[in-house]
Backbone as CSV, one residue per row, in Angstrom:
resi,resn,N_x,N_y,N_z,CA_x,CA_y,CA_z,C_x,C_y,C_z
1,UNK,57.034,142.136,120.897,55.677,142.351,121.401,55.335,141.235,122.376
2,UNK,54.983,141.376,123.591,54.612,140.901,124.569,53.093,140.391,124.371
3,UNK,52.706,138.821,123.868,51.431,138.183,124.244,50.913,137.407,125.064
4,UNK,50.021,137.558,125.221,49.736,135.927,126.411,49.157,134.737,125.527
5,UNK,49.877,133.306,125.745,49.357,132.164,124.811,48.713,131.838,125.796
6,UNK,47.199,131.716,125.098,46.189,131.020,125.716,46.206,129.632,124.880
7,UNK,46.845,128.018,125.485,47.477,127.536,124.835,45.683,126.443,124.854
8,UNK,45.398,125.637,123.460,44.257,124.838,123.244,43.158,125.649,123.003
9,UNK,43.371,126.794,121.822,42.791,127.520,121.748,41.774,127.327,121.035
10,UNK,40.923,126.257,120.835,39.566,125.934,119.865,38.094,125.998,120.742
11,UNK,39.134,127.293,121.127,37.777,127.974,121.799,37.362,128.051,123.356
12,UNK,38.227,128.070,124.307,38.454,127.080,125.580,38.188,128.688,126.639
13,UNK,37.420,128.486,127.605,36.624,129.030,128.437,37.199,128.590,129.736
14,UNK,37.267,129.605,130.641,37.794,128.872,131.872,36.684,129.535,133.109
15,UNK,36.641,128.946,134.384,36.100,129.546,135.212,37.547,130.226,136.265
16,UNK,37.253,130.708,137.135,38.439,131.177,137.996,38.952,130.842,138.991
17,UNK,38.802,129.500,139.504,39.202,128.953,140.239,40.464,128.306,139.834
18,UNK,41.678,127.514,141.080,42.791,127.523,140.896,42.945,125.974,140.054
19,UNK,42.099,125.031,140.520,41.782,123.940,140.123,41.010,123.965,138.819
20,UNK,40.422,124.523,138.457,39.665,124.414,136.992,40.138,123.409,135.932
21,UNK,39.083,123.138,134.880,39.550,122.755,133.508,39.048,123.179,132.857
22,UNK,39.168,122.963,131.974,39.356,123.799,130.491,37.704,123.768,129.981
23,UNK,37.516,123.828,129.421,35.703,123.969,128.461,36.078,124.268,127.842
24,UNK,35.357,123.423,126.477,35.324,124.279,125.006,34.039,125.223,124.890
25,UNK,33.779,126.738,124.580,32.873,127.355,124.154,31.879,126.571,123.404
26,UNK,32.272,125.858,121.786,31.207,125.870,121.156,32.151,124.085,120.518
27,UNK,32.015,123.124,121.608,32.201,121.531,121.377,31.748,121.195,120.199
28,UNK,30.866,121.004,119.907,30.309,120.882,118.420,30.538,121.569,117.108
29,UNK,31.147,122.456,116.969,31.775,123.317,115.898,32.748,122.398,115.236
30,UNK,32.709,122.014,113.683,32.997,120.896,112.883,34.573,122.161,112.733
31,UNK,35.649,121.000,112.719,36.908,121.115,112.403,37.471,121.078,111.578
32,UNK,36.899,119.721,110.810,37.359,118.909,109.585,35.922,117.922,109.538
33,UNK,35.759,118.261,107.795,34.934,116.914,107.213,35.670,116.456,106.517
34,UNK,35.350,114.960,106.557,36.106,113.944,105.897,35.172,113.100,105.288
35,UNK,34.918,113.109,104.051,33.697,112.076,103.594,32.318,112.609,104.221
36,UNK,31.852,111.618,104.955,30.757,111.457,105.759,30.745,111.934,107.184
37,UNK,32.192,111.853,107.405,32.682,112.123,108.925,32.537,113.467,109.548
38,UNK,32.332,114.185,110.326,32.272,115.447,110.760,33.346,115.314,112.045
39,UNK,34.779,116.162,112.189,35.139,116.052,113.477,35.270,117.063,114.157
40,UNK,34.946,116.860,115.367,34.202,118.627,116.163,35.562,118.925,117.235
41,UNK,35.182,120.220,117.442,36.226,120.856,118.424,36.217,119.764,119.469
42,UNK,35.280,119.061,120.248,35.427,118.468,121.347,35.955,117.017,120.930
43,UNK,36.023,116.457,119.826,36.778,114.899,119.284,38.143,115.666,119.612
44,UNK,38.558,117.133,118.951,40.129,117.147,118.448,40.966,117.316,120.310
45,UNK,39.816,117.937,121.339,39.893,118.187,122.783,40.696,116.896,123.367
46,UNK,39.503,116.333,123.180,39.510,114.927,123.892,40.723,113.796,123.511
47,UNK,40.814,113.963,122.338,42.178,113.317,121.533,43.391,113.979,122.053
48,UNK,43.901,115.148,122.435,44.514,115.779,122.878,45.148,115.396,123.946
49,UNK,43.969,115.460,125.290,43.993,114.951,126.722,44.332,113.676,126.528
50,UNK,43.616,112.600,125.552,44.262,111.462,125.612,45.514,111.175,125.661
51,UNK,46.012,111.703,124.441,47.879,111.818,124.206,48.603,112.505,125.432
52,UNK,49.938,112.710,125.069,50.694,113.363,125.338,50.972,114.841,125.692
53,UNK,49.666,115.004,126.012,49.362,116.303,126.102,50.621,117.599,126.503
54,UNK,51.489,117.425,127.218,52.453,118.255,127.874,53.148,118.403,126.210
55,UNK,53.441,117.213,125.639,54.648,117.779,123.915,53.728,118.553,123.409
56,UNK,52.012,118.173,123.332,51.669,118.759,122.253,51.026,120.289,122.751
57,UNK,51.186,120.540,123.826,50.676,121.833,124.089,52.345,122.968,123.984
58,UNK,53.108,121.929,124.528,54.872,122.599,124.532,54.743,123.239,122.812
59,UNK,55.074,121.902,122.036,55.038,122.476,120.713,54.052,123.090,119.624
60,UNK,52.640,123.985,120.426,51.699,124.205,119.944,52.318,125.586,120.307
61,UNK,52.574,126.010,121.653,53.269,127.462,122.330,54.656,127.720,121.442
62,UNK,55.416,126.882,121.155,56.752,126.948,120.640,56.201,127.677,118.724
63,UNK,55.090,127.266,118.476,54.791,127.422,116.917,54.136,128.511,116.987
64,UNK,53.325,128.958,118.045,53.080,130.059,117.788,53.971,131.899,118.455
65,UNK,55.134,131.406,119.170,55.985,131.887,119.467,56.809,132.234,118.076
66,UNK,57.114,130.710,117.245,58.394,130.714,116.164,57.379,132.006,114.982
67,UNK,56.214,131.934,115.006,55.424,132.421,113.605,56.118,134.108,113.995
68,UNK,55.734,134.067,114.939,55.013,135.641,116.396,56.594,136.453,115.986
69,UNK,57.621,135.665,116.144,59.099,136.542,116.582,59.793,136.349,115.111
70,UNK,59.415,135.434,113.626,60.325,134.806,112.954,59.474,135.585,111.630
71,UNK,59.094,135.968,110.649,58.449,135.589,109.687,58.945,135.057,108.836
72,UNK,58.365,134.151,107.849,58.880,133.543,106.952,59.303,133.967,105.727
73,UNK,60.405,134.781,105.118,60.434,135.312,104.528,61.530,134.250,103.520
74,UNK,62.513,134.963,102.426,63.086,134.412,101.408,64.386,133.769,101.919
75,UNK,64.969,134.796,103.714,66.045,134.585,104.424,65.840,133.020,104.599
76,UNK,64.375,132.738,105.405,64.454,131.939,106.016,63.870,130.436,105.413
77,UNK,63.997,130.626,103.865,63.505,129.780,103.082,64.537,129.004,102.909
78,UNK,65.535,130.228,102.077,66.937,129.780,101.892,67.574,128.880,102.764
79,UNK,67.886,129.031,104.218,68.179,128.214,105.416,67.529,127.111,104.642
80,UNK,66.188,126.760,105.195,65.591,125.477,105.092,66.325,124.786,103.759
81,UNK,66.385,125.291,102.574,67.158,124.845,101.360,68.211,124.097,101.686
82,UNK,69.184,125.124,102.478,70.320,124.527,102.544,70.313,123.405,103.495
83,UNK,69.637,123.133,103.881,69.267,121.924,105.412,68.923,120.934,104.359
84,UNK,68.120,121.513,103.365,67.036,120.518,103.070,68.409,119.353,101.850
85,UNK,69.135,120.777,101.339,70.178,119.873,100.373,70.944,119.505,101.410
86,UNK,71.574,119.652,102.449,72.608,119.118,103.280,71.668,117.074,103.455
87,UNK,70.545,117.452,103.941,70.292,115.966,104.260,70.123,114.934,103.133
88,UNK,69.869,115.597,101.675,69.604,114.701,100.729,71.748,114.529,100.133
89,UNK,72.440,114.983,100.427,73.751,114.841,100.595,74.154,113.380,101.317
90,UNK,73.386,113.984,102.338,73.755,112.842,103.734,73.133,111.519,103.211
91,UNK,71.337,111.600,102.725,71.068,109.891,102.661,71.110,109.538,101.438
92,UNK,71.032,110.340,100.309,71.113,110.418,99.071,69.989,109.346,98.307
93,UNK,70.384,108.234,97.717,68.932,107.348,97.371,68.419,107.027,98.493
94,UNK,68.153,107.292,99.590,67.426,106.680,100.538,66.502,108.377,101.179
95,UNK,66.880,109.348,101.045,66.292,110.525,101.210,64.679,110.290,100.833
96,UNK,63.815,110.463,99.557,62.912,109.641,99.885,62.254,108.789,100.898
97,UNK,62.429,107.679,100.751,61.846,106.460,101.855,62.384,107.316,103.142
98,UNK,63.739,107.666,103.702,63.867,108.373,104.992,62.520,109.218,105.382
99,UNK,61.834,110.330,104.007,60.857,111.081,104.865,59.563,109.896,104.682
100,UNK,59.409,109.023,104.285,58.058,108.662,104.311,58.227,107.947,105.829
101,UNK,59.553,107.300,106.279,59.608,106.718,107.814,59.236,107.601,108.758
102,UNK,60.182,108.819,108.509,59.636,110.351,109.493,58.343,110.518,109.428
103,UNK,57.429,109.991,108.766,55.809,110.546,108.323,55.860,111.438,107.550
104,UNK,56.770,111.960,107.033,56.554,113.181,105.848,55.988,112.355,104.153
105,UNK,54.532,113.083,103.868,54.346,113.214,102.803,54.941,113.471,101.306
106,UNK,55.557,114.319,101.548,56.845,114.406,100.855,57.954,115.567,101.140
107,UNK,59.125,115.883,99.723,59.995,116.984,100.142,59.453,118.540,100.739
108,UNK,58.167,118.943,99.854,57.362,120.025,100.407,56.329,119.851,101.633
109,UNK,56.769,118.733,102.243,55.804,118.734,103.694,56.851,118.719,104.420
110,UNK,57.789,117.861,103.862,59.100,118.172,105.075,59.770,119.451,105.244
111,UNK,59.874,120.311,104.438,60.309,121.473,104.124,59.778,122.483,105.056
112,UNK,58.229,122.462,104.705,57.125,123.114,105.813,57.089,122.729,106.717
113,UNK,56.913,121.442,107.191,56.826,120.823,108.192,58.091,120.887,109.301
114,UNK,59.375,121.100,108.708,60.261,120.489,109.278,61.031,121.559,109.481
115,UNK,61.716,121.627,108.407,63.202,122.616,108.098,62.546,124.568,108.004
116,UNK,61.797,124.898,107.606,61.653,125.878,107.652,61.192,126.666,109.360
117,UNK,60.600,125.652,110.198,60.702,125.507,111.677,62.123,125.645,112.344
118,UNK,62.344,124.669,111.685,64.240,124.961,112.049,64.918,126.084,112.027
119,UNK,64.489,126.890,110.238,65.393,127.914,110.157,64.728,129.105,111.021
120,UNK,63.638,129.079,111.642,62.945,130.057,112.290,63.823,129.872,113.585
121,UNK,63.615,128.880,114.363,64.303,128.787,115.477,66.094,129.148,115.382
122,UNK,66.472,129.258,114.305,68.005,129.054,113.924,67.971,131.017,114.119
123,UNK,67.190,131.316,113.439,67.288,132.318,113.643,67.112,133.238,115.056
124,UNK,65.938,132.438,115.355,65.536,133.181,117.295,66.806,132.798,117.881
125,UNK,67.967,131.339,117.906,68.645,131.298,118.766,70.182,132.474,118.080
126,UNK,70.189,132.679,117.004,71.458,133.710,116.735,70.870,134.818,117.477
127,UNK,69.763,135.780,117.362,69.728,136.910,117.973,69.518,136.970,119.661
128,UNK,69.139,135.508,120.527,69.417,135.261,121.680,70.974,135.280,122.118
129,UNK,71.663,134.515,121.279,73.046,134.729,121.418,74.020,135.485,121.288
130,UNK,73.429,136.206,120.091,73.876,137.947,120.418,73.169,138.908,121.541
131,UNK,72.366,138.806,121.953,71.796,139.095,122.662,72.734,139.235,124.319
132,UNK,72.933,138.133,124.624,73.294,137.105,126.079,74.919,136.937,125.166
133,UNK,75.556,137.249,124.884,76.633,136.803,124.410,77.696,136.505,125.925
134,UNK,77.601,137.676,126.582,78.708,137.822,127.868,78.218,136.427,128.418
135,UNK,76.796,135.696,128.886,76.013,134.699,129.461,76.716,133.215,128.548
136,UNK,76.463,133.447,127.306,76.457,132.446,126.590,78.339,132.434,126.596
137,UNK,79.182,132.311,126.225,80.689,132.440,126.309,81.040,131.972,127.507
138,UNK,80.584,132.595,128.582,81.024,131.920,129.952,80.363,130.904,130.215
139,UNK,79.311,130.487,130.058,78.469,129.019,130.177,79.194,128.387,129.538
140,UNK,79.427,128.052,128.619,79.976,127.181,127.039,81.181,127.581,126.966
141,UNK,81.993,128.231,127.101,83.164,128.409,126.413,83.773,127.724,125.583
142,UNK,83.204,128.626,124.138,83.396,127.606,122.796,85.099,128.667,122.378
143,UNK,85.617,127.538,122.041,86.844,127.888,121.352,87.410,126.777,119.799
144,UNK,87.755,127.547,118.901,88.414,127.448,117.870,89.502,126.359,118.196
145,UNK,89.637,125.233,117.840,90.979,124.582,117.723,91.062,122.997,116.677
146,UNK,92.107,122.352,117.328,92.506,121.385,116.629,92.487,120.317,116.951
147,UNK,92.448,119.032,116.967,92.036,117.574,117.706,92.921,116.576,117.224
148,UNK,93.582,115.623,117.567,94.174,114.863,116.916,93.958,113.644,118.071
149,UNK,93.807,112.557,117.718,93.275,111.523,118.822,94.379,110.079,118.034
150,UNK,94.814,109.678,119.123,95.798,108.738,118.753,94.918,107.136,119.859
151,UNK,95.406,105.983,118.812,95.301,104.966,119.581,96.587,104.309,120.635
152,UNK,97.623,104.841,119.968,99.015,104.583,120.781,99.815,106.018,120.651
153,UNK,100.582,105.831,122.189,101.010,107.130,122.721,102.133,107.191,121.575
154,UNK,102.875,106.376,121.327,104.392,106.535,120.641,103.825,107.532,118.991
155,UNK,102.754,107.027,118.746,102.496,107.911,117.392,102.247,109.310,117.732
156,UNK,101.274,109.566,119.148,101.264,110.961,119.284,102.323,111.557,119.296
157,UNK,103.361,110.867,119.913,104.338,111.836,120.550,105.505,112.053,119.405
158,UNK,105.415,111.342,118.226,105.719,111.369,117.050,105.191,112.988,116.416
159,UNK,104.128,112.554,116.173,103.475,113.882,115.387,103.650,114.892,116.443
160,UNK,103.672,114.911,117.640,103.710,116.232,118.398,105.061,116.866,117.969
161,UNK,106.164,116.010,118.324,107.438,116.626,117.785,107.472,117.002,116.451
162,UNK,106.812,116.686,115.489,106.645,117.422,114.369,105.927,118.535,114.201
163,UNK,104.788,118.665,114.749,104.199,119.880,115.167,105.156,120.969,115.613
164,UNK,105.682,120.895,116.988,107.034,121.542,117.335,107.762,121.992,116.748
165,UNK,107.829,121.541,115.248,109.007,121.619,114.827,108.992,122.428,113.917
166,UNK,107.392,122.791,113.691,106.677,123.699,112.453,105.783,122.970,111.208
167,UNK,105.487,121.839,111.959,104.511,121.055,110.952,103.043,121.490,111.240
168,UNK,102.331,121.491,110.035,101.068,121.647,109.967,100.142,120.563,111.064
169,UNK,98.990,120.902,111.623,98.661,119.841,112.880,97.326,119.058,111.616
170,UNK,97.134,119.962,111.152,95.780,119.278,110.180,96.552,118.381,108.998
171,UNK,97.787,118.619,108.822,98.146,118.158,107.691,98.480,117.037,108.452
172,UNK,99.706,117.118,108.976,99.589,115.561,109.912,99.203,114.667,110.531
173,UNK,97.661,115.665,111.480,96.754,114.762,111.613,95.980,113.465,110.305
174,UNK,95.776,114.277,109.596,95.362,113.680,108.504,96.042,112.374,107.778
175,UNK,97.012,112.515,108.272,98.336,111.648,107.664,98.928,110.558,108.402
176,UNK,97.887,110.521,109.866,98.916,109.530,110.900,97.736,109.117,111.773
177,UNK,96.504,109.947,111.779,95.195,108.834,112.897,94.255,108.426,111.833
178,UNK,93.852,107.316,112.120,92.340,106.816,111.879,91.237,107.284,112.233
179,UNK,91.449,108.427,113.334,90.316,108.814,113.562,89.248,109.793,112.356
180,UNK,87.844,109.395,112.757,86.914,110.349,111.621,86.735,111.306,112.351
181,UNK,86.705,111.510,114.030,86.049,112.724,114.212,87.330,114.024,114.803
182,UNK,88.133,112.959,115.047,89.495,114.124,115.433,90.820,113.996,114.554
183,UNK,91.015,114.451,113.777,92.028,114.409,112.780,92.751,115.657,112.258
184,UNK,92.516,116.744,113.585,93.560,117.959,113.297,92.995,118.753,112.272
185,UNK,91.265,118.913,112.145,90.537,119.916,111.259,90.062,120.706,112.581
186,UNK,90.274,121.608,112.206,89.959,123.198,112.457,88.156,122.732,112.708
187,UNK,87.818,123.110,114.493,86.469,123.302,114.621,86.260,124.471,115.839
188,UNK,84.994,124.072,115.753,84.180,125.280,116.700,83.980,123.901,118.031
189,UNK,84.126,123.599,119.478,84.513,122.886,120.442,83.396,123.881,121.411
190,UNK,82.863,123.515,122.698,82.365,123.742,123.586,82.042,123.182,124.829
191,UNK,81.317,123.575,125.624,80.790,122.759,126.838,80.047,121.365,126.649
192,UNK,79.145,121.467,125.945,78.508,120.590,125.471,79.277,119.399,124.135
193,UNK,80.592,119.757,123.833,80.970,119.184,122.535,81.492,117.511,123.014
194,UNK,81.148,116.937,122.183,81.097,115.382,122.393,82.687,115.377,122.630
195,UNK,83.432,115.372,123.336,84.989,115.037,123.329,85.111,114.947,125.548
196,UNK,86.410,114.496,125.383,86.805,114.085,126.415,86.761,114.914,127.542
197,UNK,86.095,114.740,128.854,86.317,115.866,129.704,87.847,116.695,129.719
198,UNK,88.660,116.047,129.946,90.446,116.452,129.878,90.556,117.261,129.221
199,UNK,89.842,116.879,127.593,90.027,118.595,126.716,89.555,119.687,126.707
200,UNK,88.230,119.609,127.829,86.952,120.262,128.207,88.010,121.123,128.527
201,UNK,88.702,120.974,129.571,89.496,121.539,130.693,90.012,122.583,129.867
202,UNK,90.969,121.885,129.396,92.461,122.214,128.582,91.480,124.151,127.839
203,UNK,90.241,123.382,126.715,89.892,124.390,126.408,89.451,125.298,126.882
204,UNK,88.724,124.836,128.223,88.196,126.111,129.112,89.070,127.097,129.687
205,UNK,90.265,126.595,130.146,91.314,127.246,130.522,92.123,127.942,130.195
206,UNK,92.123,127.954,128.269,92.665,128.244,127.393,92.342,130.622,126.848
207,UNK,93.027,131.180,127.285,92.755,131.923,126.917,93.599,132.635,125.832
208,UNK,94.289,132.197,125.143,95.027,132.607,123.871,95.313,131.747,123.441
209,UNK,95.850,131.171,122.105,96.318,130.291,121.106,97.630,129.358,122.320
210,UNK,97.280,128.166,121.539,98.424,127.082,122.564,98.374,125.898,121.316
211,UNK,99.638,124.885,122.490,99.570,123.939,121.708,100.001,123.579,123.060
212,UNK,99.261,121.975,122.726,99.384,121.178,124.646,101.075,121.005,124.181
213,UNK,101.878,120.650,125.444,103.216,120.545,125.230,103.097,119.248,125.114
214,UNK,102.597,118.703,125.807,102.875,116.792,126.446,101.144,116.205,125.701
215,UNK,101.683,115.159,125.469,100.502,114.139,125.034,99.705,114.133,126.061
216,UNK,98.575,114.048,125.845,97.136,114.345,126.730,96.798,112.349,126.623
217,UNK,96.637,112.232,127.817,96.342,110.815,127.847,95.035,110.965,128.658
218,UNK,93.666,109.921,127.974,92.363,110.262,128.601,92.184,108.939,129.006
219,UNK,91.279,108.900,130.036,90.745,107.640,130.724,89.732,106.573,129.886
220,UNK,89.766,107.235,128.634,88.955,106.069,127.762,90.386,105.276,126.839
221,UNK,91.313,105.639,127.362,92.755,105.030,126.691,93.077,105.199,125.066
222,UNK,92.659,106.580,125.424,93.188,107.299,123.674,93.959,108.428,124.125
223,UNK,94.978,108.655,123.172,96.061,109.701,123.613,95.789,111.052,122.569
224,UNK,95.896,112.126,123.001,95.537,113.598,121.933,96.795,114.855,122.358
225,UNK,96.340,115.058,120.851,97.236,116.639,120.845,95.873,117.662,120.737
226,UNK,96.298,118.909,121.485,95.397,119.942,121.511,95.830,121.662,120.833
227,UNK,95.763,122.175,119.982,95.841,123.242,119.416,94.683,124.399,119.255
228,UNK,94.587,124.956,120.543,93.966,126.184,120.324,94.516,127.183,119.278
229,UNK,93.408,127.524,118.486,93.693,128.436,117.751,92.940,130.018,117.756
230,UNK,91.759,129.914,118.889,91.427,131.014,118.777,89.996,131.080,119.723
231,UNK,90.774,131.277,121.067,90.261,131.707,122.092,89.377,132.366,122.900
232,UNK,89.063,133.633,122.185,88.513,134.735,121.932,86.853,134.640,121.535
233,UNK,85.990,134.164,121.996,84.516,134.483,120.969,84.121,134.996,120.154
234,UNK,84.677,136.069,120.482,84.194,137.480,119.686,84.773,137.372,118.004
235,UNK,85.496,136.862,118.403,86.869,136.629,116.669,86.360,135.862,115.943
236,UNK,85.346,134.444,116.218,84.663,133.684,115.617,83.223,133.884,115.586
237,UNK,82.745,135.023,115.913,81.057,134.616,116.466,80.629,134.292,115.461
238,UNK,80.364,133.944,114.061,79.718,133.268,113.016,79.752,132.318,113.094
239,UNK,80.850,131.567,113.424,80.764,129.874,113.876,80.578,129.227,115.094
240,UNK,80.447,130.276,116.422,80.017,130.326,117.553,78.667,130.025,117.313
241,UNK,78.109,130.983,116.556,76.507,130.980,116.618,76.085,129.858,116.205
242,UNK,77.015,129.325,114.864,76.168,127.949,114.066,76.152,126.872,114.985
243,UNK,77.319,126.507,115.501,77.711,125.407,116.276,76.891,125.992,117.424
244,UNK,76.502,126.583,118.173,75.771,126.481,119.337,74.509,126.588,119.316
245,UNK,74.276,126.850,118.410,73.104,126.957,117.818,71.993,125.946,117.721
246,UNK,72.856,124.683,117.806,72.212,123.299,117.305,72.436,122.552,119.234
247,UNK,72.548,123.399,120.578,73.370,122.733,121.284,71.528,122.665,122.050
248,UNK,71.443,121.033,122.597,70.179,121.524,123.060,69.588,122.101,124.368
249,UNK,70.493,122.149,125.123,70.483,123.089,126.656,70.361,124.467,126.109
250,UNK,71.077,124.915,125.341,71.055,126.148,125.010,69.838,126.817,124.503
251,UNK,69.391,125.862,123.145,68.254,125.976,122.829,66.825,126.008,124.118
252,UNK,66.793,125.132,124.874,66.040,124.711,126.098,65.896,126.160,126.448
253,UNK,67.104,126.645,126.773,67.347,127.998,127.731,66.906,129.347,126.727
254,UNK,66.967,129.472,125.626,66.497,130.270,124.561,64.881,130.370,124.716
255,UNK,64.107,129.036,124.744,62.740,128.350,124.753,61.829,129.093,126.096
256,UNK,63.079,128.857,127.230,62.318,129.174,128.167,62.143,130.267,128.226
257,UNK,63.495,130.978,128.088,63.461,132.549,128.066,62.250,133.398,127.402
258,UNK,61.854,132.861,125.997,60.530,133.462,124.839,59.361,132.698,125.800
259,UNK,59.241,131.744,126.495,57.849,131.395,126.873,57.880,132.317,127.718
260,UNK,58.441,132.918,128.682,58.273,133.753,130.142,57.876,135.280,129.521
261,UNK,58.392,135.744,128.478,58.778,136.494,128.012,57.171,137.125,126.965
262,UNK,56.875,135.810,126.557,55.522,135.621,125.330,54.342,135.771,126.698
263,UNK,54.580,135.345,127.652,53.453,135.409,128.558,52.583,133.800,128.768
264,UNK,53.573,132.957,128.825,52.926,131.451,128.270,51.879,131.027,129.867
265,UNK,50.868,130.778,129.620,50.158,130.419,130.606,49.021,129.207,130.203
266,UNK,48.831,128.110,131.154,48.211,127.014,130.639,46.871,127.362,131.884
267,UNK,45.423,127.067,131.221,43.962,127.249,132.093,43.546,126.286,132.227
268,UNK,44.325,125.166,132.051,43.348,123.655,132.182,44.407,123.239,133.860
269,UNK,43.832,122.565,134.720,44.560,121.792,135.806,45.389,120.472,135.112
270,UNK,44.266,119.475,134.069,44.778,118.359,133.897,46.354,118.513,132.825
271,UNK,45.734,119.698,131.864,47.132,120.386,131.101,48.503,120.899,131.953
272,UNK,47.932,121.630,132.822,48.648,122.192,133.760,49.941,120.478,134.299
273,UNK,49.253,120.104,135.268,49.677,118.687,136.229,50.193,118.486,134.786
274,UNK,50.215,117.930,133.386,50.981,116.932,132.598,52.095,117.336,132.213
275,UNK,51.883,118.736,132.418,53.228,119.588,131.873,54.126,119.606,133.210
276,UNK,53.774,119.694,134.091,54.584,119.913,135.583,54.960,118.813,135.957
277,UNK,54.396,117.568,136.100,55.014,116.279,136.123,55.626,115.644,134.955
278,UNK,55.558,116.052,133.845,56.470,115.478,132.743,58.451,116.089,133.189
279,UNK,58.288,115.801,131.877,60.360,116.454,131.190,59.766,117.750,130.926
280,UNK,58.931,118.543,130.647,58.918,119.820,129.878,58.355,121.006,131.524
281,UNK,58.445,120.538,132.079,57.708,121.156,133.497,58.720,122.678,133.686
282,UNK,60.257,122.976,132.782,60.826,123.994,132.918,59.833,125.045,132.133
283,UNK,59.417,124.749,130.951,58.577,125.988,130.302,57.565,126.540,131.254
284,UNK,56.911,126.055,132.289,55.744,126.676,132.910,56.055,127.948,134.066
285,UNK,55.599,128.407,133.811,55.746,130.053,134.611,55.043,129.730,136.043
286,UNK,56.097,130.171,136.901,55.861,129.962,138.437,54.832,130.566,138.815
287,UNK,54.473,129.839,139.805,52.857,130.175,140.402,52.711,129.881,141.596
């Protein structure tokens, strides 16, 4: 369903000129009491314009986009779960104190706050990517393979001849580098994937299963073996989707696509100018 975000919506009136700003209808209309305090549509305005206005209008359009295309149902609870146990994995006694640094109140504000946002967007970017698949594959060309990163050539070229010879690349990797992030486990690799331009290549070029013949020597003076295992997109798209999923150009390009799409339009000039001269100036619809 096609809407238009009328974005600072506590009530905001425009005249029709190209230059305009924004007006609140009814400034004085209490928001929040606090004690004694009364705070009105025109405090929460004005606080607004003060800040950062371009993030917080970006991620005011982005939330009501994620509600609009996502609902929150048991699918997308679950996700957040599993995020939510993956990170208490990761800091374990420090999980706690981690969300009170983030500003989270606690596990059920981070949950809401945080991860269940996530699994909404996790979800808008799988059906974008099925969507654009032919788009997304040729941009990125993510492929299936194997990594093995050596500090000296004589060990690569060791394990390569064993490879050759019918040795396992994960088993040996495992058995002969120090490395943590390339050690001959089986991943999902792309345009965007933190590794050496040289393998960029190797994989882009790669259209069926290989194994590099010759030690790959890179200009940061680490030597690698390369094992495509599976070329093809289509053969992996479950781990295509996860791994690209998290890539943030992609996402960017997902973002822009639903704002053009949602009808995103900003009525203030000074909103307008903060968003167009900031980093976020791609979301705004040409004019």
């Amino acid at each position: 369903m096609k809407k238009v975000l009328i974005l600072l919506s506590l009530g905001l009136f425009l005249a029709g000129c190209s230059d305009a700003s924004a007006k609140l209808s009814a400034p004085n209309t209490m928001v929040l009491e606090i004690g004694d305090t009364v705070i009105t549509q025109e405090q929460v305005y004005q606080y607004l314009l003060a800040g950062d206005t371009s993030i917080v209008i970006i991620n005011m359009a982005k939330n009501v986009i994620r509600n609009d295309q996502v609902e929150i149902t048991d699918e997308v609870r679950e996700l957040a779960a599993v995020d939510l146990q993956l990170m208490k994995d990761i800091l374990k006694e420090d999980f706690n104190r981690g969300l009170k640094q983030l500003g989270f109140a606690s596990e059920d504000d981070y949950v809401e706050r945080a991860l269940i946002p996530l699994a909404q967007q996790n979800v808008m970017m799988k059906k974008y990517i099925e969507d654009n698949l032919e788009f997304v594959t040729a941009a990125y060309f993510p492929r299936r393979a194997r990594i093995i990163e050596f500090a000296i050539e004589a060990d690569a070229k060791e394990v390569l001849d064993a490879i050759k010879a019918g040795g396992s690349t994960e088993e040996l990797g495992k058995a002969n580098t120090t490395s943590l992030d390339f050690f001959g486990q089986l991943a999902t690799y792309h345009r965007d994937s933190t590794i050496p331009t040289t393998l960029k290549t190797i994989l882009k070029d790669a259209t069926a299963p290989l194994l590099t013949q010759e030690v790959i020597k890179d200009t940061n003076g680490k030597f690698y073996i390369v094992e495509v295992i599976e070329a093809v997109p289509s053969r992996f798209q479950e781990e295509m989707i996860k791994s690209l999923s998290a890539v943030s150009t992609l996402i960017d390009t997902m973002w822009v696509a639903e704002f053009k799409t949602a009808g995103f339009a900003i009525y203030d000039i000074n909103a307008y100018n903060a968003i167009k001269n900031g980093n976020l100036s791609k979301f705004l619809p040409s004019r």
